[in-house]
N, C-alpha and C positions, 0 to 999 in steps of 0.2 A: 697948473695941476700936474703934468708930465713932468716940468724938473722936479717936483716936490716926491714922486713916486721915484725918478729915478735916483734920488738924494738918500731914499729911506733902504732902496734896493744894495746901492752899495753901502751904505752903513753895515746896511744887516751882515751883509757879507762879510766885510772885515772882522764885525765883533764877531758874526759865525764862528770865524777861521780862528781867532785867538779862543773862542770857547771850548773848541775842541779839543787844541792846542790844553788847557789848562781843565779839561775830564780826564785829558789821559795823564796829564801829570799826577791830579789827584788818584786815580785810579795805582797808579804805579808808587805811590806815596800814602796808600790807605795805612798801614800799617804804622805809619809813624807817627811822633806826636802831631797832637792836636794844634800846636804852636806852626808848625811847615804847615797842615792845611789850612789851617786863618791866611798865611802868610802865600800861599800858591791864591787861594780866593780872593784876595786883596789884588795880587799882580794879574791875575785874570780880569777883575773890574776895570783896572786901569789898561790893559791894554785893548780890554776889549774896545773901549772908547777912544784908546789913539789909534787901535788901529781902524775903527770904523770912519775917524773925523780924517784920517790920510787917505785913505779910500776916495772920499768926497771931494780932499780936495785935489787931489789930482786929478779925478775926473771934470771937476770944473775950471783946471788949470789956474790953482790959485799961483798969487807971485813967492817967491820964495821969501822975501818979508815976512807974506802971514804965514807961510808955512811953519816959518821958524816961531812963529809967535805963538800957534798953535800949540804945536811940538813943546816950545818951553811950559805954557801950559798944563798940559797933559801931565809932563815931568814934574812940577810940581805937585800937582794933583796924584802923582803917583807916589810921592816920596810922602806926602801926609797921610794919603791910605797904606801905606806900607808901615811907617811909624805907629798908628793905633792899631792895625794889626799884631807888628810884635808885642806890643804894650798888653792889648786884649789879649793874648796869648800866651804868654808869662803868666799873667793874673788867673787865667783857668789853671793851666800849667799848675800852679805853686796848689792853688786852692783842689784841685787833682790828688797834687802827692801828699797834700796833707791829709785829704779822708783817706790817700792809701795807706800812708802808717796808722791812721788810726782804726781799721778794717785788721790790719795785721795783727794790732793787740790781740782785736776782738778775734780772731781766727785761732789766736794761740791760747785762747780760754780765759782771757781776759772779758772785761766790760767793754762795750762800745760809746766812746764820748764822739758827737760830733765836734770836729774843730772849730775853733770860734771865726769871728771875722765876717765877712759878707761873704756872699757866692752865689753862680747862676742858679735859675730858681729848677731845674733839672738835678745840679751836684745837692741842694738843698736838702730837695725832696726823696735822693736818694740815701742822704745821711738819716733824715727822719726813719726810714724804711730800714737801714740798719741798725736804726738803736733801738725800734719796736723790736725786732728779731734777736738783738740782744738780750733785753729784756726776757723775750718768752724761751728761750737756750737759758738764760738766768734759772727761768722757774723751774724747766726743767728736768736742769742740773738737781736743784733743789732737792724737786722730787724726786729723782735718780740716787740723790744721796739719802732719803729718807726713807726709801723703797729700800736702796739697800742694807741700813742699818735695821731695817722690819725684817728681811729677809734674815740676816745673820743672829736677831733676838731670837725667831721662829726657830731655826734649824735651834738654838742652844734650848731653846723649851720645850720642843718636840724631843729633841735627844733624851732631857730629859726625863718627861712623863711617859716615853717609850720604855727607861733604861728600868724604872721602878715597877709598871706591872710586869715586865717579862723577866725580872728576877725573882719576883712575887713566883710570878708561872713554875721557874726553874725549879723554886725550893720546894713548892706544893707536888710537882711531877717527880722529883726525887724523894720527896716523903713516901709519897704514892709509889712510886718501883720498890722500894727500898721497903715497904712493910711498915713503916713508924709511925703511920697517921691512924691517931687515934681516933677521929671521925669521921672518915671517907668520902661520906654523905656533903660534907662540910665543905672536903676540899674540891670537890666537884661542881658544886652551886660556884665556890670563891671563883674557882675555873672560869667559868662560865659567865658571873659577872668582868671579869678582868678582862673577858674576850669582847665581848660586847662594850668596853670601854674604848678597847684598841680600835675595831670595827669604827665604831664612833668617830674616833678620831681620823682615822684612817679615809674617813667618808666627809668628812669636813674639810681634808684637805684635798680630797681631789675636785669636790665642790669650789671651791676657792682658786684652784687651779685651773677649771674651766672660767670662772665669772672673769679674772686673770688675764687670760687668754681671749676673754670676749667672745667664748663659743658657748653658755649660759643658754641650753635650748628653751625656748619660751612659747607659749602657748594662750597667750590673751584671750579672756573673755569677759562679757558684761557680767559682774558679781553685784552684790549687793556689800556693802562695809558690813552692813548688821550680821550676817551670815560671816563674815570672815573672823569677826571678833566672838562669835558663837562657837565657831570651832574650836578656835584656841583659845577659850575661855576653858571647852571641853575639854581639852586634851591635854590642860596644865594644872584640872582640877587635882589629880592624884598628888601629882606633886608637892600640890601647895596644901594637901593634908597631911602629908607626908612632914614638912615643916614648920607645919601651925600655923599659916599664915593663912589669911581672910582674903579670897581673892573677889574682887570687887567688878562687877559690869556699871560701869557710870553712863551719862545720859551716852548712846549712840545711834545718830542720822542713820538713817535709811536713804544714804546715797550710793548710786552704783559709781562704778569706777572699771576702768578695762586692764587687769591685771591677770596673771599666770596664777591662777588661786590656791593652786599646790604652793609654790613660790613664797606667795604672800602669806600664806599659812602660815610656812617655816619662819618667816620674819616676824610674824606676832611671838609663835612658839618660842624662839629664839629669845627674844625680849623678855617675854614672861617667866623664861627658866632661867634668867640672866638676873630679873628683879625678884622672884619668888627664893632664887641662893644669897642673895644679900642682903634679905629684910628677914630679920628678928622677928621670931616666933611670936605668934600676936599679934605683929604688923600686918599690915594693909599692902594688897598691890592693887591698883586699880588702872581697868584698860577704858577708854573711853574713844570717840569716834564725831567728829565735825567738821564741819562744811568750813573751809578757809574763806577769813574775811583780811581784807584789808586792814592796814594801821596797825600799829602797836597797843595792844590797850592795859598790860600789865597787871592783869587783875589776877590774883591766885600764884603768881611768881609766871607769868606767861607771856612767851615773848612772840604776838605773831608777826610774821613778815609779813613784809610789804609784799604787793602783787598775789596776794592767797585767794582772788577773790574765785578760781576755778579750780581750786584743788580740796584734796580729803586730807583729813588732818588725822592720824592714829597716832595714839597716845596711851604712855605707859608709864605710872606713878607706882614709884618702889618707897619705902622708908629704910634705904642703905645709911642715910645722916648724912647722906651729901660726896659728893667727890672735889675735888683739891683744884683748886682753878686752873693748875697747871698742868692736870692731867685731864681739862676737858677736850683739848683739841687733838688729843692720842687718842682714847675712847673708843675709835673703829678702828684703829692700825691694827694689822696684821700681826696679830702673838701678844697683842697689852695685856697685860691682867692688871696693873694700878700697883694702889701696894698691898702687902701680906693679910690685910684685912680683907682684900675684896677677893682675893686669890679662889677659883674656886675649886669646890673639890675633885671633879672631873674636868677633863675638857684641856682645852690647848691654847685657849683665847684665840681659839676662832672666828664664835660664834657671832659677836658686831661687827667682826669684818666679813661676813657672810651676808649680815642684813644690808650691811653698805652698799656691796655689791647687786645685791637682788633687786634694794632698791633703784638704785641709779640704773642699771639698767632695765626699770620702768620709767624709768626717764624723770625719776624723783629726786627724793634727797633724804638723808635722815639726819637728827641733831642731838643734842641733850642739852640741858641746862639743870641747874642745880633749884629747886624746891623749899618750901620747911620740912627737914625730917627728913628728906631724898633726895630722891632726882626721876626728874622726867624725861623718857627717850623719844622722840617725834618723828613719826613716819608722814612726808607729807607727799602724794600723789596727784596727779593730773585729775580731776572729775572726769567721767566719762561725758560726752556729748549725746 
């Protein structure tokens, strides 16, 4: 049992002395390829085991026969682990520099392709992890470019619906200095509407500006839906006499919901002065109110989503005759108005990029899809708990 201890004692020792030997090589060698440290961890294994098995035998005085036999041993053992070293080290190496060219593309605003071929399941898993992130830099690029072509429509439509009432303004204020207005009375209301148009506008856009920004102050409380579509039933009745249109309350739940009800207000409002300007005198707008269900079930042109089974579903039926398949997915973009037909007579095509906003940040969603004879806009919320 003593030779056996003292066999393992100098063992240790030698491979000790070569381990050390080959930390500090590695350590003074971190920096370079990964090919030198395979190949320093290869010469460490091998020597740490000749120099452990020389250790031994010189303490047991072997003959120099086995010494040598040993020794050749070793050497070979060392030249095979040396050989699958460079071998294994090349192979990262190569499979290395090809995700870094293909990292560069992706750096330089290109797409990210992982390189073909095998590789360790670490360079693998880092390729997958760059073509997710390419991907989401894809989207949003996207959006960055979509945002900024919303941004340069807005500024050319805001220029413009600025440039017409405040020459409106100009000409009625120099009528007015100037003595030539024949009805004074007249130009002074006209004043006064045209101001109240600017304001409007002017308040929509700083509205939009905070939602934007994500500074949208909010003040949640348990509401009733009944009571929400009560108000802006109320407050959109004028209007829609004003245009002859029939404004309708269809079946609405008496479900609460935890929403900012100023907020939520103005997203009905919204909707409703948005469907109450595009439906033909006579026409119908109808706001209604339900409890989301699951599945799709298609009935009436109605598309309900999946996973609805905890949310409030508001709903608003215009008879505009429909919008254009390929202007349903602009609909809420900032500045849309569609085309010349839906153009409205005030306003700045704010107003569904207001509700988008309000919505989503109740952490909802709004939609439209096309109807007989219109279209319906869908406000869908979380139910209250």
């Amino acid at each position: 049992m003593r030779d056996v201890l003292l066999i393992a004692l100098f063992a240790f020792l030698g491979a000790a002395a070569a381990g050390l030997l080959g930390a500090l090589a590695l350590r003074a060698l971190r920096h370079r390829s990964v090919l030198v440290s395979l190949t320093v961890v290869a010469v460490v294994s091998v020597a740490a085991m000749l120099a452990g098995t020389l250790a031994v035998a010189r303490a047991m005085f072997l003959s120099s026969h086995d010494l040598t036999v040993v020794t050749t041993v070793c050497a070979m053992a060392a030249v095979v682990s040396l050989a699958t070293a460079l071998l294994l080290g090349r192979w990262v190496v190569a499979r290395s520099n090809a995700l870094t060219v293909a990292a560069r593309s992706f750096g330089e605003g290109g797409s990210f392709a992982a390189p073909g071929g095998g590789s360790t399941a670490e360079l693998s898993a880092l390729g997958r992890e760059l073509a997710a992130t390419s991907e989401k830099l894809a989207r949003s690029r996207e959006r960055e470019r979509a945002l900024d072509a919303s941004r340069r429509e807005l500024v050319a439509w805001i220029s413009h619906d600025l440039r017409t009432p405040l020459a409106g303004l100009r000409a009625m204020a120099e009528a007015l200095e100037d003595g030539v207005a024949e009805d004074p009375p007249r130009y002074f209301r006209q004043i006064r509407t045209e101001v109240d148009r600017l304001n409007s506008m002017v308040g929509d856009l700083f509205e939009l500006s905070r939602i934007h920004a994500g500074a949208l102050p909010l003040s949640p409380s348990r509401v009733s839906v009944y009571d929400l579509v009560g108000d802006a039933l109320a407050g959109a009745g004028p209007l829609a006499r004003e245009h002859g249109v029939h404004l309708v309350g269809g079946p609405v739940a008496e479900v609460p919901v935890e929403v900012d009800g100023k907020e939520m207000t103005r997203v009905l409002g919204n909707l409703l002065v948005n469907a109450i300007r595009h439906t033909p005198a006579d026409g119908t707008v109808a706001v209604a109110a339900r409890r989301g269900t699951g599945g799709r079930d298609g009935q009436d042109g109605e598309d309900r989503e999946e996973g609805e089974g905890d949310t409030v579903v508001l709903s608003v039926t215009d008879g505009c005759g429909g919008i254009p398949e390929d202007d349903l997915s602009r609909v809420f973009d900032t500045g849309w108005r569609g085309s010349r037909a839906r153009t409205p007579p005030a306003g700045a095509g704010l107003g569904l990029a207001i509700v988008r906003g309000i919505v989503e940040a109740h952490a909802g969603r709004a939609t439209v899809h096309n109807v007989p004879g219109g279209c319906r806009f869908e406000v869908v919320l979380p139910a209250a708990r």
